[in-house]
N, C-alpha and C positions, 0 to 999 in steps of 0.2 A: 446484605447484612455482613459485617467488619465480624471475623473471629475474634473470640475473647483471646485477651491478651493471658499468655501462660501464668505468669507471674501474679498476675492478679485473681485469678480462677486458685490458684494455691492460697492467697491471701484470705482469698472469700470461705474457703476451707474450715483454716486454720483460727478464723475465726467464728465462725459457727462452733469449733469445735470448744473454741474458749466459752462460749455460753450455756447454761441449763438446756438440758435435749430432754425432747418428750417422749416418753415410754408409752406407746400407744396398746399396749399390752394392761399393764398399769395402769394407764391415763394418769401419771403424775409428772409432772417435771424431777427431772433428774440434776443433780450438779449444786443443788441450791443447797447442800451441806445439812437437809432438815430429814430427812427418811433415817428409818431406823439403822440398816446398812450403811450409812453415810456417818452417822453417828459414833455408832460400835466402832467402828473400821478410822476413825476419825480421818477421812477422805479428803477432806477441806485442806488444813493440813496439810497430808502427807502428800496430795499434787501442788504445795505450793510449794516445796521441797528444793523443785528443780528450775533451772536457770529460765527467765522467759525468754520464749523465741526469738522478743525482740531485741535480746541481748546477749544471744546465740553466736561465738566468734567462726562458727561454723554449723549447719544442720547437721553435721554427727555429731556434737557435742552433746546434743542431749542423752542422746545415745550410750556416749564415755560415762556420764555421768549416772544416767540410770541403771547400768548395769555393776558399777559399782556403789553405788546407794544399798540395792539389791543381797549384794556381795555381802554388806554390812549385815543387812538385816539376817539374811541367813547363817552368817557367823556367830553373831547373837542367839541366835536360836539354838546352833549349835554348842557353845559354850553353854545355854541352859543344862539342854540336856548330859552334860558331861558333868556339871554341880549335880545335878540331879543321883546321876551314875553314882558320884558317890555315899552318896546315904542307901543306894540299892545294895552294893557290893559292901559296904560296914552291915548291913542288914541281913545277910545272906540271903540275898532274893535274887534268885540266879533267872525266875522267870523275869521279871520285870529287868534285870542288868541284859538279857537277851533280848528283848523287845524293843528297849532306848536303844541298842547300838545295832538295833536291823534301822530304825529310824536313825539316826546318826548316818547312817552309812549312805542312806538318801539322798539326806542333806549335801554332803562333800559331796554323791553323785550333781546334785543341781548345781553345785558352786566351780564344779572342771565343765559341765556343759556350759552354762552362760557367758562363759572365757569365750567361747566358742563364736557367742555373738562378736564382742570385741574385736573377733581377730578379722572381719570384715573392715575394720578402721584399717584404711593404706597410710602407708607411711609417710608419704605428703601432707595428706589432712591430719595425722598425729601432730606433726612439726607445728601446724598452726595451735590447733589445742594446746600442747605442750607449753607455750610460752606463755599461756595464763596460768599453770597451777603451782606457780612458786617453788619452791622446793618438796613437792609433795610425793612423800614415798611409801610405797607397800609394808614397809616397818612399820610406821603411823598409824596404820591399822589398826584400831581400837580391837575389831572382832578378831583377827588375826594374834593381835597379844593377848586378848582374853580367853581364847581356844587353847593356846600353848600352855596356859596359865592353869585353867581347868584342869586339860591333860595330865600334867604334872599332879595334881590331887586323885586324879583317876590312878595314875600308878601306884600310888602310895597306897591308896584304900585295896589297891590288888595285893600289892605287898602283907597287906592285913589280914587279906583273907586267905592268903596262903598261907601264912604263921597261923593262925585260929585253926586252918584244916592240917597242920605238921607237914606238908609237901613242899617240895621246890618245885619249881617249871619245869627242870627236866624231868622231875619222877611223873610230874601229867603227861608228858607224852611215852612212856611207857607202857607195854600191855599190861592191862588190870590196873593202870592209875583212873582219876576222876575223870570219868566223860562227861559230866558238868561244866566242871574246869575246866576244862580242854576246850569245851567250843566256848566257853568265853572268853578265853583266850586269843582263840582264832578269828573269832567276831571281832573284837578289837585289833588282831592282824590286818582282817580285811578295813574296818577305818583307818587304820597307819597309812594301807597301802592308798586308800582313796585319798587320804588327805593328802601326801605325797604326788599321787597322780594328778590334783590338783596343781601344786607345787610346778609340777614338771607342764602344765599346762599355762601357769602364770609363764615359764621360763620361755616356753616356742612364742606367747603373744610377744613378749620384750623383742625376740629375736627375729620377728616378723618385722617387727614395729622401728626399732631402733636400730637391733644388731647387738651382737654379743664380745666383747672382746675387752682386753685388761684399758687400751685408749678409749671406752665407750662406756660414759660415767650416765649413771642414771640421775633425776633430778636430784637425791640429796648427795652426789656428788661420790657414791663409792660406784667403782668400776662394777658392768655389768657381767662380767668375767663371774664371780661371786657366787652368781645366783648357780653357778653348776655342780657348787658343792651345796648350797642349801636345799636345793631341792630333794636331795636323798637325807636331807634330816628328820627321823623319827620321832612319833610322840612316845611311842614307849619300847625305848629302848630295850631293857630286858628280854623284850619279846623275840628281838630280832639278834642278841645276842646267843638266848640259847637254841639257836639253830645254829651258830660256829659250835656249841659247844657240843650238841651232838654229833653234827656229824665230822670231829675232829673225836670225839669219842668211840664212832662207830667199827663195825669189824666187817671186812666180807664174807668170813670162814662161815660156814654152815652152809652156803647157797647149794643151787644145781647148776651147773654147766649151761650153758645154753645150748637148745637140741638136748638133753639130757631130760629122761623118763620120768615125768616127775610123781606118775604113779594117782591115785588119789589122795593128795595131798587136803589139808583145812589150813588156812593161812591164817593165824591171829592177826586183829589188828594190832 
């Protein structure tokens, strides 16, 4: 008996896997776009999305492209809940402005992990990819401009609710300021820094992929040199300002020596 040929054993696959499979659990065909799951989730749809195999310029492209399909989607999500943020914090709901930004903070975790799949693309089969998607660049980013976009109404509405409660940002980090305040402040530090972290995770795939320097132009033709300053860019700035401002304010007078007695001391926060 002649071994199957490789190439066609993957075929035989790939094509099974293109037809309704049966759920022997269920006993229902699966794939035929009619179950209530398929429907809700509009399934049909959302797997015809992506490039067919049979017009794959490479088997990782699917790959390229599902995981930023993904990217979108979660960025969407993301931007929801940042509109959302703002009618929490105009509203003084500091439970719920804590709960979207422990959720928020998720999200940007899945969107630096999923990079993660990407950077398994070598830079040989990038080259190939690369020459189908035209000028197409991570600015273009629908979720990406609609996140920064959100953001920017998130600050504004902090802004608001700082003026309603008479505090600045430095008097919350003060002993006996708002510990309300203060951790929704820091909750939003900690999404700055993920989104960022993200940011800084976009920059190592480029630099795997292509390389990084002022002669090393990305498709829409700005040097990839760039991305080393944008990736330390903030959504809410403010936040990250008044940490120069205290500790350019701070004092060291009052401490203990190190090695020095310090007795039973209580330390305020």
């Amino acid at each position: 008996m002649s071994e199957p040929v490789p190439g066609s054993v993957v075929g035989d696959v790939h094509s099974t896997l293109g037809r309704p499979l049966f759920n022997p659990v269920l006993k229902v065909w699966v794939g035929e776009g009619k179950l209530d799951y398929e429907v809700y989730l509009k399934t049909s749809d959302l797997l015809r999305l992506q490039t067919p195999r049979s017009e794959l310029v490479s088997p990782d492209e699917l790959m390229f492209q599902v995981v930023h399909q993904v990217q979108e989607l979660w960025l969407k999500l993301l931007a929801h809940e940042l509109a959302e943020m703002v009618g929490d914090l105009d509203g003084d709901g500091m439970w719920e402005v804590s709960a979207r930004l422990d959720r928020a903070g998720r999200i940007i975790r899945c969107l630096a992990d999923e990079l993660r799949v990407l950077e398994t693309l070598t830079p040989d089969t990038y080259q190939v990819i690369r020459r189908h998607l035209g000028n197409g660049s991570g600015q273009e980013s629908p979720g990406y401009n609609a996140v920064r976009v959100a953001a920017s109404y998130v600050a504004e509405a902090l802004d608001r609710l700082l003026a309603r409660r008479g505090v600045t940002l430095a008097e919350i980090y003060v002993p006996g300021g708002s510990p309300e305040l203060k951790r929704v402040c820091e909750l939003l530090v900690d999404l700055d820094e993920g989104y960022q972290t993200w940011l800084f995770a976009h920059y190592m795939l480029v630099r795997r992929t292509i390389g990084v320097g002022r002669d090393v132009e990305a498709l829409d033709g700005v040097p990839t040199q760039v991305l080393v300053g944008r990736m330390t860019q903030p959504l809410f700035r403010s936040l990250w300002a008044v940490r120069n401002q205290l500790t350019v304010g701070w004092r060291g007078e009052g401490g203990f020596a190190p090695g020095t007695d310090r007795g039973d001391v209580r330390v305020s926060a």
